[in-house]
C-alpha positions as CSV (number, residue, x, y, z in Angstrom):
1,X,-97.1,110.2,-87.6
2,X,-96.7,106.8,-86.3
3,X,-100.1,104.6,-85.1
4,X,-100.4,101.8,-83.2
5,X,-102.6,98.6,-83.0
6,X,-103.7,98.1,-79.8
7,X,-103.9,94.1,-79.2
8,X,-104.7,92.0,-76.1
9,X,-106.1,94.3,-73.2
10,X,-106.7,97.6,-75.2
11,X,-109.8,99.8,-74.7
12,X,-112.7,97.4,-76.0
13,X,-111.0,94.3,-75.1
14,X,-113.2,91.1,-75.0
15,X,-113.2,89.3,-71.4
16,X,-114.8,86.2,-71.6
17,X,-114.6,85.4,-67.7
18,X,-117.7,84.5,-66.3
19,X,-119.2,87.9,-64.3
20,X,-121.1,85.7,-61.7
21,X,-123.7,88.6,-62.4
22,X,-127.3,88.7,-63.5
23,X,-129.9,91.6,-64.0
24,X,-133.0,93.3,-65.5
25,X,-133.5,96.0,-66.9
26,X,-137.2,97.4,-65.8
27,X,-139.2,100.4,-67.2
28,X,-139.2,103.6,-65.1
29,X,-142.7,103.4,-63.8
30,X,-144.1,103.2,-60.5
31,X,-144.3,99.7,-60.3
32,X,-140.8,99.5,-61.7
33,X,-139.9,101.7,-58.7
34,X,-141.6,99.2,-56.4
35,X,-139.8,96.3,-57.6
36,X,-136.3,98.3,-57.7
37,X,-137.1,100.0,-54.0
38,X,-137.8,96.0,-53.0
39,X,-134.6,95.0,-54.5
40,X,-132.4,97.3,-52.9
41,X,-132.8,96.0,-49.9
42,X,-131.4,92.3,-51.3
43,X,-127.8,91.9,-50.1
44,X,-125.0,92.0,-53.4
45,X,-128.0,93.9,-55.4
46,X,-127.2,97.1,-57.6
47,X,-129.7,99.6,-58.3
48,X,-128.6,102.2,-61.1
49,X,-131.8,104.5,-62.4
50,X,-131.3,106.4,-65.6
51,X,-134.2,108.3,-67.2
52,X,-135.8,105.8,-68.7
53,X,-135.0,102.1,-67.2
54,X,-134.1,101.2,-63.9
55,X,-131.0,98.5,-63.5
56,X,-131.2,96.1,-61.4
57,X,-128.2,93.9,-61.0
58,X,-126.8,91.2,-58.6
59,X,-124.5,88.5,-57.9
60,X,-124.9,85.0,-58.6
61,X,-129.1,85.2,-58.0
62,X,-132.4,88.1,-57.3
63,X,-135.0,86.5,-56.9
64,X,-138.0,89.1,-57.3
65,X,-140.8,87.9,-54.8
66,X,-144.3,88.1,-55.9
67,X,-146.5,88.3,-52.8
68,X,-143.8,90.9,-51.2
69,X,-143.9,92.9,-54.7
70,X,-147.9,92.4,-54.1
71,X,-148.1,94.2,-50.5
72,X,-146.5,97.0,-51.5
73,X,-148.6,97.7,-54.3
74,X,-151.2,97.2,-52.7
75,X,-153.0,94.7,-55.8
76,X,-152.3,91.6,-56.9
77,X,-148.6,91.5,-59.1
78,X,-148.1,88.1,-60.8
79,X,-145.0,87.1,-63.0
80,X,-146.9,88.1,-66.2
81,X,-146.7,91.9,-64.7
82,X,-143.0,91.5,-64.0
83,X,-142.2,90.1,-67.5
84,X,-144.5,93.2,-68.8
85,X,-142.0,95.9,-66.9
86,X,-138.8,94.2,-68.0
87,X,-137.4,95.4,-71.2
88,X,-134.3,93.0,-71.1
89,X,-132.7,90.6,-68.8
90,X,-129.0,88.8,-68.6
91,X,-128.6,85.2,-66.4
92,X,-130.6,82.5,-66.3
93,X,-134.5,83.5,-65.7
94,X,-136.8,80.8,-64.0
95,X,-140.5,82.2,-63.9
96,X,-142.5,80.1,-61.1
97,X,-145.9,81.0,-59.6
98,X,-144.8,82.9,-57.0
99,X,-141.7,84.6,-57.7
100,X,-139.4,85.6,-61.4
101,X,-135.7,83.7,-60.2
102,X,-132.5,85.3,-61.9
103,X,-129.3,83.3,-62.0
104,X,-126.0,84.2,-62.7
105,X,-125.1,80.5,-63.2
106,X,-126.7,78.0,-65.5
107,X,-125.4,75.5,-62.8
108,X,-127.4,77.0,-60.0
109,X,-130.6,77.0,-61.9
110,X,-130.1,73.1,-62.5
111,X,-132.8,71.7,-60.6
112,X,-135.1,74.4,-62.5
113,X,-134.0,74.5,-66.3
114,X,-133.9,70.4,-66.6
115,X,-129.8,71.4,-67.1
116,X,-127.5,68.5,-68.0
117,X,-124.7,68.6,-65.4
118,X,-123.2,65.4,-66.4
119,X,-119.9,65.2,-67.8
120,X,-119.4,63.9,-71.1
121,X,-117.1,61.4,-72.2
């Protein structure tokens, strides 16, 4: 019996291209339902429910609007409440007042994160 080693692009190959993707994971609960429901609606936004979490994935930025999260739930939602229903998140997170930011990008969350976007020498 002969085997092979697979190398290069086999089954669990590593890409290390960037995905230009970012997403949370949220708990399957009603107000994790909200904020999916909400997010569905975002242009280049995924939406994948499994039993217990709810995916929610987009390209280069989702930003998850607090006072819009807030009208449909009839109460007040702040970022705290987000951050409570998120089990995991990938991207660049920026938690304002108003609204939880997700970017793909460290780049596009410059202005936000005090990133260093000069080159070095």
């Amino acid at each position: 019996m002969t085997s092979t080693l697979e190398t290069g692009l086999g089954r669990f190959h590593a890409d290390n291209t960037a995905s230009n993707q970012c997403g949370v994971t949220l708990m399957n609960t009603p107000d994790g339902e909200v904020v999916a429901r909400i997010s569905s609606t975002r242009p280049d936004v995924t939406i994948r429910r499994l039993p217990s979490m709810i995916r929610v994935d987009g390209v280069r930025k989702i930003v998850f609007d607090m006072p819009e999260i807030s009208e449909v739930l009839g109460r007040e939602f702040t970022p705290a409440d987000f951050e409570e229903i998120m089990s995991t998140h990938y991207g660049r997170m920026v938690v304002l007042d108003d609204k939880v930011v997700m970017f793909a990008n460290p780049e596009d969350a410059a202005e936000y994160i005090d990133f260093d976007l000069k080159p070095v020498k």
